[in-house]
C-alpha positions as CSV (number, residue, x, y, z in Angstrom):
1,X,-14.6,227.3,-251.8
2,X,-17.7,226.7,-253.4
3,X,-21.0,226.2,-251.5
4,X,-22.1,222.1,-252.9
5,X,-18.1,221.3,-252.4
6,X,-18.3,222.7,-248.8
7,X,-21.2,221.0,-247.6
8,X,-19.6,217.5,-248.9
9,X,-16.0,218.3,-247.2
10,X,-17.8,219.3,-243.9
11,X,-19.8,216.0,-244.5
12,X,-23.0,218.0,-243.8
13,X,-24.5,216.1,-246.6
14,X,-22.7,213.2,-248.0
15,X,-22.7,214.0,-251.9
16,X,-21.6,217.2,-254.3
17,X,-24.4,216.1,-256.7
18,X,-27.2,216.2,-253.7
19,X,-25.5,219.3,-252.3
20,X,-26.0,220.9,-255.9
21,X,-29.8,219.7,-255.9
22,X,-30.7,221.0,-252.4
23,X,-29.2,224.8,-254.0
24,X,-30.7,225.2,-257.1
25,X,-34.3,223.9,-255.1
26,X,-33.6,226.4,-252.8
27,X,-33.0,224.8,-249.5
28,X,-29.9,226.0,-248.6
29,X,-29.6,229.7,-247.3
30,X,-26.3,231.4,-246.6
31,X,-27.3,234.4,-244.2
32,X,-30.8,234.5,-244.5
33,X,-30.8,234.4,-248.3
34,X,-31.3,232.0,-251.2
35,X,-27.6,231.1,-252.6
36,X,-26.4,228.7,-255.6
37,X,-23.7,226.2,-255.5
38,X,-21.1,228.5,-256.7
39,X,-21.7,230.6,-254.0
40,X,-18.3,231.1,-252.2
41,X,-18.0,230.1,-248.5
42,X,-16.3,232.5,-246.1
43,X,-15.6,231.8,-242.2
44,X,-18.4,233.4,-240.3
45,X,-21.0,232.7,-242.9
46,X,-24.4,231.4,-241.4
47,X,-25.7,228.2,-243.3
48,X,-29.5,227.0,-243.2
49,X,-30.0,223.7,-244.7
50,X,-33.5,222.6,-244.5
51,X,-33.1,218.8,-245.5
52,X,-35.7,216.4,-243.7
53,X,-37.3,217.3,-241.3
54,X,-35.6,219.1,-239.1
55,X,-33.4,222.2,-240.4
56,X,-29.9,222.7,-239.8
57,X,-28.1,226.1,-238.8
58,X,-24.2,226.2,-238.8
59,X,-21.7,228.3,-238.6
60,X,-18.8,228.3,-241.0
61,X,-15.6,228.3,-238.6
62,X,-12.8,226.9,-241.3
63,X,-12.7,226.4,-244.7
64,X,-10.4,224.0,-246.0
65,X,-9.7,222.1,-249.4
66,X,-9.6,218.8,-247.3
67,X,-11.2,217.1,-244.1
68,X,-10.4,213.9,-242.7
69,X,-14.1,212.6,-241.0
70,X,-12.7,213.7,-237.2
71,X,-11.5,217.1,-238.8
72,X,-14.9,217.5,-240.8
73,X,-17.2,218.4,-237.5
74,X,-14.3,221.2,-236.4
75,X,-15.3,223.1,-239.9
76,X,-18.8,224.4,-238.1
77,X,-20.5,225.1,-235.1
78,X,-24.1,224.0,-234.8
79,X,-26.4,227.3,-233.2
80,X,-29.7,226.5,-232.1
């Protein structure tokens, strides 16, 4: 699954088109590196999203095409 559409599934931020932005400004980081919105999501993948102030580290624990708003917080773990 593609990077933006993962974010909005998982409901980590609420919009494709502002999950696209954040990517090509170069806020989100897949492993420790840089990675575009087409950037396909795997389980076990590290994401950094540094939106606001605080950043946010997850890791990707399911992928799935779709996520009701209960399943949607069982799609990562949050690491400190």
């Amino acid at each position: 699954m593609r990077l933006d559409k993962y974010l909005k599934i998982s409901r980590l931020i609420k919009r494709r088109t502002v999950a696209n932005e954040a990517c090509d400004a170069g806020k989100v980081l897949v492993n420790g590196k840089v990675a575009r919105a087409s950037y396909d999501v795997k389980e076990g993948d590290v994401l950094e999203i540094q939106m606001g102030q605080r950043p946010v580290k997850v890791r990707v624990t399911t992928v799935t095409e779709h996520a009701t708003k209960a399943d949607a917080a069982q799609m990562y773990t949050v690491e400190g």
